[in-house]
C-alpha positions in Angstrom: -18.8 -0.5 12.1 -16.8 -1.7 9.2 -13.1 0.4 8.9 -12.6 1.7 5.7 -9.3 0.4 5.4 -10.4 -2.8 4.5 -12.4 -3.1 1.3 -12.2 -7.0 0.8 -12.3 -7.2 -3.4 -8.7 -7.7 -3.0 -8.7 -11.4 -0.9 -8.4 -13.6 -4.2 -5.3 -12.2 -4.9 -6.3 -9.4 -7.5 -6.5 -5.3 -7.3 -7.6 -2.6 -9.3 -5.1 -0.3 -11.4 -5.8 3.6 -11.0 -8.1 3.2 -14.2 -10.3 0.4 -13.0 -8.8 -2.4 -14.6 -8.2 -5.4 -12.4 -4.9 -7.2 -12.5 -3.2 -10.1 -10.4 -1.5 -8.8 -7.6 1.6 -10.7 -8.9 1.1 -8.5 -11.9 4.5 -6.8 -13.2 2.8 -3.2 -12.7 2.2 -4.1 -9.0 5.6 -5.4 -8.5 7.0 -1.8 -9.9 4.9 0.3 -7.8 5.1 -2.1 -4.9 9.0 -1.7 -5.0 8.7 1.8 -5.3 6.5 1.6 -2.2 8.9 0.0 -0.2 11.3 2.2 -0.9 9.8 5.3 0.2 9.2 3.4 3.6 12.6 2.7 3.7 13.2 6.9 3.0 11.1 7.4 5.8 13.1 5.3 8.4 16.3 6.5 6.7 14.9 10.8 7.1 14.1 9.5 10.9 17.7 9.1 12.1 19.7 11.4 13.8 22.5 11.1 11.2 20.5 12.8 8.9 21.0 16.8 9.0 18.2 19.3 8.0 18.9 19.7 4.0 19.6 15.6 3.4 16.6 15.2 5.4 14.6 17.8 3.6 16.0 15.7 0.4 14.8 12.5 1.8 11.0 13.9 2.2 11.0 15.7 -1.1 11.9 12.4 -2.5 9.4 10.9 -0.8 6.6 13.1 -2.3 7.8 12.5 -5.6 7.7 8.7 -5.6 4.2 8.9 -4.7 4.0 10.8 -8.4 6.3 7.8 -9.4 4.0 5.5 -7.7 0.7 7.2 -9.7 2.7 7.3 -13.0 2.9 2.7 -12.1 -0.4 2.3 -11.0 -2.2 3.8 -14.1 -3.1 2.2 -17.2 -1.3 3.7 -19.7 -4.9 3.3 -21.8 -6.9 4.6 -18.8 -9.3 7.6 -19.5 -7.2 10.0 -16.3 -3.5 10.0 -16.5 -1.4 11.9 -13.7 0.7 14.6 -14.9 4.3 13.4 -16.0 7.2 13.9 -13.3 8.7 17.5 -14.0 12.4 17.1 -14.9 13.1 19.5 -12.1 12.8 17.0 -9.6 15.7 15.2 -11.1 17.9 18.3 -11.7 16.8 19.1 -7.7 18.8 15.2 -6.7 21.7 16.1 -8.8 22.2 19.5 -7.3 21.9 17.4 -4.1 24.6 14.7 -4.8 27.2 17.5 -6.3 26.5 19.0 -3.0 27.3 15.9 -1.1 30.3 14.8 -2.9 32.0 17.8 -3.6 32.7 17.2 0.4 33.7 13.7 0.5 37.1 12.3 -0.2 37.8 10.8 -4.0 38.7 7.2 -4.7 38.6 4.7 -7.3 37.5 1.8 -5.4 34.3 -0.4 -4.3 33.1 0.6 -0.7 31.2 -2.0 1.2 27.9 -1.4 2.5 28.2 -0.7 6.2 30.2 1.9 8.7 27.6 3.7 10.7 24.5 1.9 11.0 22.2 5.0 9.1 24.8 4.4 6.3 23.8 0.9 6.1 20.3 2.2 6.1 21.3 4.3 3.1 22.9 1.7 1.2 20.0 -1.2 1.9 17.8 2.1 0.2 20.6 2.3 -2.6 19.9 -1.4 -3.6 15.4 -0.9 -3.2 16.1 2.0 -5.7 18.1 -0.2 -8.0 15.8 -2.7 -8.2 12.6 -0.3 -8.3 14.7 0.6 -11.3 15.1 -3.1 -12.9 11.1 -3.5 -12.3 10.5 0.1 -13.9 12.3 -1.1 -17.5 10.8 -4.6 -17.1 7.4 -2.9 -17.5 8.3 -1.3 -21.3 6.0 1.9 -20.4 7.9 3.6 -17.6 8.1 7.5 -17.7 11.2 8.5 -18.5 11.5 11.2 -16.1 10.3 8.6 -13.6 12.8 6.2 -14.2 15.8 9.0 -14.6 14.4 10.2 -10.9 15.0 6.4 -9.3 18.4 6.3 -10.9 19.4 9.4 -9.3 17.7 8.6 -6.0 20.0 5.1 -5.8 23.2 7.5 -6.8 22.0 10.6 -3.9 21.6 7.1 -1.4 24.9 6.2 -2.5 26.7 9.7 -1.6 24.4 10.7 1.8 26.1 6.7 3.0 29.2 8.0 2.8 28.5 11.6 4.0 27.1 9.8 7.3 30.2 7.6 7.7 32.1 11.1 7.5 30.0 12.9 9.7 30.4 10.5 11.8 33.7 9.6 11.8 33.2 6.2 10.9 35.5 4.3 8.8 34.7 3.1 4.8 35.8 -0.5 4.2 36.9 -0.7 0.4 36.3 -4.2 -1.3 39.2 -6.3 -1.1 39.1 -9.1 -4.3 39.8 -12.3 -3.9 43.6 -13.4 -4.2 44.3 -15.8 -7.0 46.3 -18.6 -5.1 
């Protein structure tokens, strides 16, 4: 019996958009939903540690929902027939509650942190940089919701404060960039 996850019209390289139209998977659409893809995998390992506390974890997975309405928003034509609903500015006022939440309790500074400290930080951070770059491929396409594309910038900004609320939490140290020394 054949599995259905396997449909075959996708071996030479091409897939079909939400609408029907067929595009090279190396098309820039692909690439934007493909990167938001990745990053909601990367969510998912992130909202599996045990660094993460209920309400960031809660935070994780409501993200996670809403880039699959990001992901939609990429995948269809903006001439196709069916077009998802737009993302509800709600979601974005939801992540900025969130980060004022998480850096209201972490110390202030005007320096560069590092990437690193406890290892589920590091996962936050490598997250950080997905969400930037889902970003980038987002305003490479032209066409991007806005409210999507607010939503990713804000994700990459909550990614940024939960790394440094885990180092906190878990008493482990932030390493501030040190520039080079002219000699």
């Amino acid at each position: 019996m054949k599995s259905s996850l396997y449909t075959r019209t996708g071996d030479a390289g091409s897939t079909s958009l939400v609408g029907g139209t067929r595009v090279s998977k190396a098309d820039a659409r692909l690439e934007a939903y493909g990167t938001i893809d990745e990053l909601n995998s990367y969510l998912g390992l992130l909202a599996a540690s045990r660094a993460i506390d209920r309400a960031d974890r809660a935070t994780l997975q409501e993200a996670q929902h809403r880039l699959f309405d990001v992901g939609t928003l990429l995948a269809t034509e903006p001439e196709s027939r069916w077009q998802p609903a737009p993302l509800p500015t709600a979601c974005v006022e939801a992540l900025e509650a969130e980060i004022d939440r998480l850096d209201d309790a972490l110390p202030k500074h005007k320096r560069f942190i590092l990437p690193g400290g406890h290892p589920d930080a590091a996962h936050a951070h490598v997250a950080r940089t997905i969400a930037r770059r889902a970003e980038r491929r987002m305003v490479a396409l032209g066409d991007a919701d806005a409210t999507a594309l607010r939503f990713v910038n804000r994700l990459s900004d909550y990614l940024f404060a939960l790394a440094r609320t885990i180092n906190m939490r878990n008493r482990a140290p932030e390493l501030f960039w040190e520039p080079a020394k002219a000699e």
